[in-house]
N, C-alpha and C positions, 0 to 999 in steps of 0.2 A: 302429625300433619294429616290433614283430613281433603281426602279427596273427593268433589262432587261431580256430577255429570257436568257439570259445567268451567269443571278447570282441568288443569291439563298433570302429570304426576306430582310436578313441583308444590301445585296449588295458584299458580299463578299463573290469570289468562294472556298469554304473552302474542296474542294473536292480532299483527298491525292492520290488518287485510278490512276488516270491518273498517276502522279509523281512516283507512286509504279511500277507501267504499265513499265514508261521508265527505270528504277532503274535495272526491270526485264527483260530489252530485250526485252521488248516487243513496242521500240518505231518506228518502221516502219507502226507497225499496231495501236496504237494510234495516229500516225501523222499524218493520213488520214484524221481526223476529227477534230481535237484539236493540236494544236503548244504548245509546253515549252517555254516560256518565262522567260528570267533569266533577273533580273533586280538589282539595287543598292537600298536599301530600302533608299527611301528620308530623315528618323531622322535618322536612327541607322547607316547605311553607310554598311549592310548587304547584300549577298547574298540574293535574295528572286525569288522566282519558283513561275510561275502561268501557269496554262492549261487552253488556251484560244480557242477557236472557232474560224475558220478562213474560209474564202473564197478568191476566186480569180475573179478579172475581168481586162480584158486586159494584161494579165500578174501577175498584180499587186495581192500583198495579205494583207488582207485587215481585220481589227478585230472592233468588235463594243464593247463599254464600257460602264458602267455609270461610271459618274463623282466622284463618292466615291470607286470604284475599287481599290485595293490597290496598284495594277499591273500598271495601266492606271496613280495613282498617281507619283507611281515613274518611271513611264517613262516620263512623264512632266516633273518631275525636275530633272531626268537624264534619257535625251533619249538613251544613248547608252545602248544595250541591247542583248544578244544572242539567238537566236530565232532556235529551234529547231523543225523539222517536219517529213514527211517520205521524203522532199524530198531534207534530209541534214540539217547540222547545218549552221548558219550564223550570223554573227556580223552582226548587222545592226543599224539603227540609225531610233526609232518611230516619226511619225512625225503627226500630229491631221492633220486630212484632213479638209481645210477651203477654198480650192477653187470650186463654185460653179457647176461648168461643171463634175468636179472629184465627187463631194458628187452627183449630178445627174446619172450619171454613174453610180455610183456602188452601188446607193439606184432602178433605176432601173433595174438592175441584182438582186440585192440580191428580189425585189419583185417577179420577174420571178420565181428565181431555191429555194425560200425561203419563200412563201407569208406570212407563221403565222409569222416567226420571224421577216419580214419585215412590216406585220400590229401592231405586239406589238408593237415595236420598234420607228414605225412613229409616233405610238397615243399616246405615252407616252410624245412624244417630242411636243405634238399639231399639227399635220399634218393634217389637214383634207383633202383636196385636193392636192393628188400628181400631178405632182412636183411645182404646184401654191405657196403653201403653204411651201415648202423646203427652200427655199432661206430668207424667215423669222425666220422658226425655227433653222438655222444651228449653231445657239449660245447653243442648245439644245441638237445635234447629235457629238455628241462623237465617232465619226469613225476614226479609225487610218490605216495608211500603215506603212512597215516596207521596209527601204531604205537600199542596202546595205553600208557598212563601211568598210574601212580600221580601223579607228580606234582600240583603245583595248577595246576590251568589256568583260562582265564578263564570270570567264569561262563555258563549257558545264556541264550540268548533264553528269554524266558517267553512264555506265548499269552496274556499280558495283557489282548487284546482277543477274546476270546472270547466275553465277554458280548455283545461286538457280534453277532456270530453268533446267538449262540440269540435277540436282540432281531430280528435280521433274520429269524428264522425266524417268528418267534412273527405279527411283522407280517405278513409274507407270508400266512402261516396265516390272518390276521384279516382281510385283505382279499380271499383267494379263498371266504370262509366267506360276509361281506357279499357279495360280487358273485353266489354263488348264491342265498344269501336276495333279493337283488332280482330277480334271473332268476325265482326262483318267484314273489314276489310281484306282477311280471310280465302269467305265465302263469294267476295266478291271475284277476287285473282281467280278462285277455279271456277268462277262461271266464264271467264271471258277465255277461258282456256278451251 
């Protein structure tokens, strides 16, 4: 079992908090740093959600795996997938990045704007000299892009729970309003005192 900066001992990101995040309206601002991924679970034939990590270079946006990811798994056996970020939702079709020039690319980007997770990441897969050593270990490097599709892909998470949000705002609202109406009323008893 192989572990990346991006999964947790097991290998699998078991982490609902992002997915609560989008659920809440709040996926502009966790799509900054982490994509939703909607995938077909390869046995059961299910919807399944995963909050991936993503970068970009050349355009391209670009997600790193281990090979037991459950996410990574069913996208190999059904790559069509809906991929949601702040910068829109999109069908698109994962595709494992195996051509050399491409894994070069965007292993030298990700070491630039990334170095620890691009030093985990290499020495796990046996890299010791970049990029000497890449084109050996690429049976190793689990790096995915995501193409777009016409296809039909699975559908979006919805911000179903947004309401909660503007309920929590409203409350918060209602209770820093009270709390200064009692501060004055307050200030007002010891003036008249």
């Amino acid at each position: 079992m192989t572990q990346t900066p991006y999964s947790d001992s097991s290998g699998f990101r078991s982490d609902p908090l992002p997915i609560w995040l989008w659920r809440l309206g709040f996926g502009a601002l966790i799509g900054q740093f982490s994509l939703l991924l909607t995938t077909i679970d390869e046995q059961s034939g299910l919807l399944r959600r995963a909050s991936v990590p993503y970068f970009f270079v050349n355009g391209k946006m670009y997600a790193l795996a281990a090979p037991d990811d459950p996410w990574y798994r069913d996208a190999l056996a059904n790559p069509l997938a809906t991929l949601q970020s702040a910068y829109g939702t999109q069908s698109v079709s994962v595709r494992r990045v195996t051509d050399h020039q491409e894994l070069i690319d965007a292993f030298t980007h990700l070491r630039h704007n990334r170095p620890a997770t691009a030093a985990i990441y290499l020495a796990q897969a046996g890299v010791q000299h970049f990029p000497d050593d890449l084109i050996a270990a690429a049976p190793r490097l689990h790096l995915v892009t995501f193409e777009p599709t016409a296809a039909q892909t699975p559908p979006p998470l919805a911000a179903d729970l947004s309401w909660l949000t503007a309920l929590a705002i409203l409350f918060l609202g209602w209770l820093l309003r009270s709390r200064a109406r009692r501060k004055s009323r307050r200030r007002a008893k010891l003036q008249l005192r």
